[in-house]
Each structure stands twice: as C-alpha cells, then as structure tokens.
N, C-alpha and C positions, 0 to 999 in steps of 0.2 A: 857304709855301715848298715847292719841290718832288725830289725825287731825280731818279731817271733821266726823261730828257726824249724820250715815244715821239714816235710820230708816227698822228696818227688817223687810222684806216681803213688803217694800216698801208702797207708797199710796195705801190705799181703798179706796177712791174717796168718801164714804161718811163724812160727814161734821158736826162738830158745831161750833156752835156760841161763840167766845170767848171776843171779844169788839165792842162796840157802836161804830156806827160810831162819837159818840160824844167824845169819849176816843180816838180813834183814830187820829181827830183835834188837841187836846188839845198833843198828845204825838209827830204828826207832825211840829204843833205849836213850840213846845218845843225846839225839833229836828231843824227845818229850824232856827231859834233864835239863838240857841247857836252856831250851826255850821259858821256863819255869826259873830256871839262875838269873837269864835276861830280865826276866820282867821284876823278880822282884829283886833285882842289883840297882835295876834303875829307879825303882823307888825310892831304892834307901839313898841313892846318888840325886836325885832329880826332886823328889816327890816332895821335897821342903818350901822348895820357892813354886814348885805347879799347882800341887793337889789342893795345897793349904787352903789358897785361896778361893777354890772348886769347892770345897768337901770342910773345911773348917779344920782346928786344930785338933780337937778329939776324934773326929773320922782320920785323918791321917795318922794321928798318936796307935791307934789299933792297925791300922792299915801295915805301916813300919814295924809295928813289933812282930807282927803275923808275918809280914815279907821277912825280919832279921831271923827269928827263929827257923821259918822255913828255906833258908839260906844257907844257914849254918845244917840244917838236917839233909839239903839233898847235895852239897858238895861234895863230899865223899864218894854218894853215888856217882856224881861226874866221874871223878879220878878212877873209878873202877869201869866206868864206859869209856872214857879214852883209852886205858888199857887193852880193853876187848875189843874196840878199835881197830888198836895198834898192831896185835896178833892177828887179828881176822882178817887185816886186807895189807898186811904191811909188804908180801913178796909181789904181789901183782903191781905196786905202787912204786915200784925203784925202776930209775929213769933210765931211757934207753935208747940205740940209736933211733932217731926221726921226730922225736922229743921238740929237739928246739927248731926243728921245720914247724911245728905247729904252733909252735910260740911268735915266731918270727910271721909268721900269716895270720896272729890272732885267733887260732884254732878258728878262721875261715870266716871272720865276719867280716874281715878287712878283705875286699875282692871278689871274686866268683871263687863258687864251687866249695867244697869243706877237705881239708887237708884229709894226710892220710893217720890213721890213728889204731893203735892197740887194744886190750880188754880196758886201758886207760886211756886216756890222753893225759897232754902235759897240765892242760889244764883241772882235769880232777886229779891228778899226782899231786901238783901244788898244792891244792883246796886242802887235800888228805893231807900233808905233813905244817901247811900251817893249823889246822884241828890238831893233828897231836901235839905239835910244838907248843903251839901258844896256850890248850888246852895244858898241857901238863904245868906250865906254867903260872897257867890262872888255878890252877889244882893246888900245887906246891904252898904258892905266896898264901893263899885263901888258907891253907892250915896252919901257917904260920901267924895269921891275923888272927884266928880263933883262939890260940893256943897258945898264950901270952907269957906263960911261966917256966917258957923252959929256959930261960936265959937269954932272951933276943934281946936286943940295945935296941936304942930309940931310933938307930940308921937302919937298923935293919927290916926295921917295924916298916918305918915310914917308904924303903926301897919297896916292901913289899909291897904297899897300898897303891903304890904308882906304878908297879908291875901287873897288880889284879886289875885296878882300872882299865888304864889303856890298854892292857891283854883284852879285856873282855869287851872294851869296846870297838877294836878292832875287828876282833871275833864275830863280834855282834853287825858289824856293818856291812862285811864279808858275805854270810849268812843271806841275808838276804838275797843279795846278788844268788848266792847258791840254789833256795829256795823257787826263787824266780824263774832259774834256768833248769830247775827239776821237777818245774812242774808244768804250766801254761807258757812259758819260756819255750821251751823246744818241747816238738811232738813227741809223744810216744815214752819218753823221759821217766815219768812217775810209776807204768806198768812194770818197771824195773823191783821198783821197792815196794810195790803193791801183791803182787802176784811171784816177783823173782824171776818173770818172763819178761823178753821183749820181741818187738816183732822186727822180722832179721830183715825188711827194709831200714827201719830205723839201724838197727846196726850197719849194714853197706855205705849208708849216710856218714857215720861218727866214729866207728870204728874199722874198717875195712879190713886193716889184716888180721883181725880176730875173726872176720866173718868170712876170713876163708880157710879158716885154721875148723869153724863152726862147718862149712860143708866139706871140707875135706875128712873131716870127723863123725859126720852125718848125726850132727847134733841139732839138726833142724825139726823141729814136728813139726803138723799141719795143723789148720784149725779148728778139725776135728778131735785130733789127737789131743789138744791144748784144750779146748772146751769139756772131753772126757777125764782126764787130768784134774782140773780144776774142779768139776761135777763129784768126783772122787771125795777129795778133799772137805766139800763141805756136808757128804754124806758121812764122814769120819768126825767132822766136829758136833754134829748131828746125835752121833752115837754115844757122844761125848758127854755132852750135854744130857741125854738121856742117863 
C-alpha cells in the first residue's frame, strides 16, 4: 500500500484542459453546500452530549437553532446541486470496459505502477454516483422531514430520519477520503478544479487513454500558452471589477 501518490518525472508544465469553468461552479457549488449541511447536521445530531458541556446550555440553545434554520435554508440548495451535478458529468461517468481492471488493482495502490484509466476512472465513477445516489436521497428524506403536513405517517417519518442520517453520514465519511485524494493526496489533483487545467504528466499517470485521445487531438498547450491563458483571465476579472 501506498501514501501520497506523486507523479514520476514530476510536472511538465504543459497543460490541458480538463473542466469548464462551469463544471467547476457547479462541483464548488456542491462542495461549499454540503460542507455547511455536514457541520451543522452534526450539530443538531452530536452537539447535545459535546458542545453542552464545552459552551453551556444557552451557547448551544443559539448554536442549534442557528444550525436548524440554516439547515433547513440551504437543503434545497443541495438538491438543486446534485442535479447540476447530475447533468454536468453524468455521460463521462457511465462505466466502461477496463473499469473493473482498475478496481480489481485498487486503481493502483495495491502493487506497482497505476492501472490504465479514462477522462474517469472506476474510482471517481463510484465517488460520482454514490454523491448522486445517496445525495438525492438525503435531498428527498430531508424534505420530507421539514414538511410534516402533507400526509406522512409516523413510519414514514421515522424511515425517513434513518435514511437522512446514515445517508449523510456515509456521505460524509466518504468525503473525506475524497477531499484527501483531491488534494495533498495525489499530486497535481486540485489544479483540476482550481484553474480546469491539469498538467498532462499527471494525466499519463491516472488517466492514460484520455491522454492519448488529448495528443492525438492536440489538446495539449505549453506553459507558456497556459500561463498566457490564465494572465488573460485575471486581466478580464480585473475589468470586471473595475
């Protein structure tokens, strides 16, 4: 087994293009949302028997109501970022042959060397349809918890509580793992959803047969080209701004 996953021979500094900045909103989007549902889910789940005794019963009394209401305000937002989610990378994410070679090798941590892989691998295929699955899931039950009067029975209530929990804690422990691996986890990782660039060693590395689908397309710039690119960009927000 391995820790941090480099990349050999390190950056080449030239670059492609791997998300929109519009995919990238939509996965920030996602991202800011549920980290903000996380923290205060576990408040109102946890913060009875921890905080209390930290912070007293009036700090937490404000604490929970602040966490319930803003709970109840940004769930929705979730369910409408799972959606854009779901549309923004749902064709690149349906599984394919070579798929369960990289499962069967642990997408490369189990042994030498990194399996062969797509614009996905099997391992963010998974990632992505457990976020929308379990995500729509903890979407659905959570409206049904809020929204007490339209006729739900007390089984369906309670099915529901035990669906948003354990959905969200699943979710939530997952997440992490994900977080880890997209960021000081494997090199090069984070320039993806930073910039929408990544540098085409790190692709050779994780995804090979996208990265000859990328030169046989001549979808490669150089570091020139990616530094003028980017230089571009922030002379536009610049203008913007002004």
């Amino acid at each position: 087994l391995r820790g941090k996953v480099g990349i050999e021979g390190g950056l080449a500094g030239h670059m492609v293009k791997r998300f929109t900045e519009y995919e990238r909103i939509v996965h920030w989007t996602l991202a800011i949302v549920f980290l903000f549902l996380a923290v205060t889910g576990l408040i109102l789940l946890l913060g009875r028997p921890l905080l209390i005794p930290l912070f007293g019963k009036e700090i937490f009394s404000l604490l929970a109501s602040a966490s319930k209401e803003g709970h109840n305000l940004f769930g929705p937002i979730f369910l409408v970022s799972i959606l854009m989610m779901l549309f923004s990378f749902v064709k690149r994410n349906i599984y394919e042959k070579g798929d369960l070679t990289w499962l069967l090798k642990g997408g490369g941590f189990i042994g030498d060397g990194h399996v062969s892989g797509g614009f996905f691998n099997m391992g963010e295929k998974t990632w992505y349809w457990i976020v929308i699955l379990i995500g729509l899931a903890i979407s659905v039950s959570g409206l049904i918890l809020v929204s007490p009067n339209f006729g739900q029975g007390r089984v369906v209530m309670e099915i529901s509580h035990l669906v948003h929990v354990f959905g969200a804690i699943i979710l939530t422990a997952i997440s992490i793992g994900h977080m880890y691996m997209g960021s000081i986890g494997t090199e090069g990782s984070l320039e993806g959803m930073k910039s929408g660039y990544v540098d085409i060693n790190w692709v050779e590395a994780h995804h090979d047969r996208w990265a000859r689908e990328c030169r046989e397309n001549e979808q490669v710039i150089s570091a020139e080209e990616f530094a003028r690119l980017q230089g571009n960009k922030a002379d536009t927000a610049m203008e913007k701004e002004a």
